[in-house]
C-alpha positions in Angstrom: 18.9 10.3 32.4 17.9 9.3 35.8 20.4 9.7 38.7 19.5 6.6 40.2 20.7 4.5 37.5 23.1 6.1 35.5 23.5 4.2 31.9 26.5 2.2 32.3 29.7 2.3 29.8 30.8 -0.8 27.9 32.2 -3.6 28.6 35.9 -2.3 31.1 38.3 -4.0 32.8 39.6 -1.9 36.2 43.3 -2.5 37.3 44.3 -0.9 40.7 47.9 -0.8 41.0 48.9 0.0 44.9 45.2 -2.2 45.5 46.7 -3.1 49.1 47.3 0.6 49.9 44.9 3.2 51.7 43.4 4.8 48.7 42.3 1.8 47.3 40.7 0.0 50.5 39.6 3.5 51.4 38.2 5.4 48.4 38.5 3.4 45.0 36.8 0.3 46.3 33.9 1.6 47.9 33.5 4.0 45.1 32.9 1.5 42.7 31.0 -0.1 45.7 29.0 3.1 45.1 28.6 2.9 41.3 27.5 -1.1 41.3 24.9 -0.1 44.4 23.7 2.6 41.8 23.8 0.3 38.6 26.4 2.1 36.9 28.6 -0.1 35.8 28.3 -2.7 33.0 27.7 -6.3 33.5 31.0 -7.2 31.7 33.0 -5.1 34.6 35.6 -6.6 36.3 38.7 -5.8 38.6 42.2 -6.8 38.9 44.1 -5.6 42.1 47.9 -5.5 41.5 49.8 -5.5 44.6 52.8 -6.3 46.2 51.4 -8.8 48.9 51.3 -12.3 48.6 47.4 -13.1 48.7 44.6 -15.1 46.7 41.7 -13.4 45.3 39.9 -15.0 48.5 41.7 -12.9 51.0 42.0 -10.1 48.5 37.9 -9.8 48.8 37.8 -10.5 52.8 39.9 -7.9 53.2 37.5 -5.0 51.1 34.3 -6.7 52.5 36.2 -5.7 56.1 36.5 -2.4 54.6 33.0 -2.0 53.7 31.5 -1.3 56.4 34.3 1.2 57.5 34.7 3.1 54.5 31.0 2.9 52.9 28.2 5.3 53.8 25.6 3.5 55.9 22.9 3.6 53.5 25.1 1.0 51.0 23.0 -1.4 49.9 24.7 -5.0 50.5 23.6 -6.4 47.1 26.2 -3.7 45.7 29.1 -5.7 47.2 27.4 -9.0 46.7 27.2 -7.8 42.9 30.7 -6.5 42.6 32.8 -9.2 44.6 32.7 -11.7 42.6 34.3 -9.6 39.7 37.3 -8.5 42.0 40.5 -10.8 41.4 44.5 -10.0 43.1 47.6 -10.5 41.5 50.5 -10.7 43.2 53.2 -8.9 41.3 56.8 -7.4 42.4 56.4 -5.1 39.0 59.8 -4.6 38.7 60.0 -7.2 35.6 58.7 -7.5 32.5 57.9 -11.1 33.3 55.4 -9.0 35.8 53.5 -7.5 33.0 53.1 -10.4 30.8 51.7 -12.1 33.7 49.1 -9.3 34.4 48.2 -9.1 30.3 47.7 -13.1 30.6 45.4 -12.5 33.4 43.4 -9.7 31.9 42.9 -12.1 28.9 41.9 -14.5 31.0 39.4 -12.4 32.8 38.2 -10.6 29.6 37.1 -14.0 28.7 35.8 -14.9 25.1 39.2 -15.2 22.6 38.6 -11.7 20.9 36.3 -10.1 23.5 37.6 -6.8 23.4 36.7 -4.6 26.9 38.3 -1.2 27.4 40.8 -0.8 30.2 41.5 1.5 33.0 44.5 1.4 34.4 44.8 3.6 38.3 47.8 3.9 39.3 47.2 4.5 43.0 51.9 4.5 43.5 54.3 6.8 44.7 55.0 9.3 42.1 58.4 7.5 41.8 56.8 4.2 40.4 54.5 5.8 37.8 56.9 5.8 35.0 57.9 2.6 34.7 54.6 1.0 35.4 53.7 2.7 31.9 56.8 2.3 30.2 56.5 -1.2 31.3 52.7 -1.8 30.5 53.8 -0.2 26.9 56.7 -2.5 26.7 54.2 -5.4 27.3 51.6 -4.1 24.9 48.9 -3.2 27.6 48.7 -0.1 26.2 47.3 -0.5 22.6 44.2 0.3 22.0 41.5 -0.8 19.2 38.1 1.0 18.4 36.4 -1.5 20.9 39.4 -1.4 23.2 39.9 1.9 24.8 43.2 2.0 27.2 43.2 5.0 30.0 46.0 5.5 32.8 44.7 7.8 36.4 47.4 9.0 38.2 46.6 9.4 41.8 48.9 11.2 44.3 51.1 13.9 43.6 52.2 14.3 40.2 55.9 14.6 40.4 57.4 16.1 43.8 58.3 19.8 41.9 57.1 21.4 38.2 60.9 19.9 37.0 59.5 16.5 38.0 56.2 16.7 37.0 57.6 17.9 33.0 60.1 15.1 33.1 56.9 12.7 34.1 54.8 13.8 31.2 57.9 13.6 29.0 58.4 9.9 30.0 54.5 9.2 29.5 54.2 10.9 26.2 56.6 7.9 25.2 53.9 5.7 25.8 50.7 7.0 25.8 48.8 9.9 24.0 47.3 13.2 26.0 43.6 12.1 25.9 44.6 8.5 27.3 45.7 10.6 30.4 43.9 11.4 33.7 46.1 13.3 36.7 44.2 13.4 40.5 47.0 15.6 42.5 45.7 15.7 46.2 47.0 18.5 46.8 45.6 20.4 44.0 42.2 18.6 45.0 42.6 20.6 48.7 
């Protein structure tokens, strides 16, 4: 396989929860900045930022393309952005409804396109470690979740995983509820120091 152009996975659907925080202006979006400029994603990629300020997916954009040139290496080739933008949408979503999560699967639908078009699904949960259970119980509850032989589902947790090992076991007890082990992916930052 060549380096340079990695073979992209299938068609997958990225949803950044916490997309108006630092990580996600800082490391998630000009990673995947990274992967598009390297032709590693599919063409059927697409992004849904979840956040908690009122924007449009307009402003949502204007404010990564700001972060480009901040947070990208120099050498990042501007077609990768010109590539990528156009498949980065914002929703603006308090998350502490269910009304919330049926709004966010009828805008993954909607993006997904085709009635039937199946795409896999990452879900990054880029919240306090406080928030993380309930976004999954509630993605669950809303059947976000579910997955299909041509519709994988996987959930990142990114920050500290629990504040203690008591919160950390009580975490993984609530997401077992929801989710199965190898539908699972934990980034603590301070393991990754």
């Amino acid at each position: 396989m060549n380096d340079a152009h990695p073979t992209p996975a299938g068609d997958c659907t990225f949803v950044i929860f916490g997309a108006t925080g630092d990580l996600a202006r800082r490391k998630l979006l000009p990673a995947l900045i990274n992967l598009a400029g390297r032709r590693a994603l599919p063409d059927r990629f697409t992004v849904l930022a979840v956040g908690r300020t009122p924007m449009s997916d307009e402003a949502y954009r204007e404010n990564i393309a700001r972060g480009v040139g901040e947070f990208c290496p120099p050498t990042t080739d501007p077609a990768a952005w010109a590539w990528l933008g156009p498949r980065v949408f914002y929703a603006f979503e308090t998350l502490d409804t269910p009304a919330s999560y049926e709004s966010i699967g009828r805008r993954l639908d909607g993006l997904e396109g085709a009635p039937g078009h199946r795409a896999g699904r990452l879900f990054y949960l880029a919240t306090p470690p406080d928030a993380m259970a309930d976004i999954v119980l509630q993605l669950g509850a809303a059947g976000l979740l579910r997955e299909a032989p041509d519709a994988w589902r996987r959930v990142v947790f990114e920050k500290p995983f629990g504040h203690d090992l008591a919160s950390a076991l009580e975490l993984n007890r609530q997401l077992e509820l929801e989710l199965a082990e190898t539908q699972i992916y934990r980034i603590d930052h301070y393991l990754g120091k």
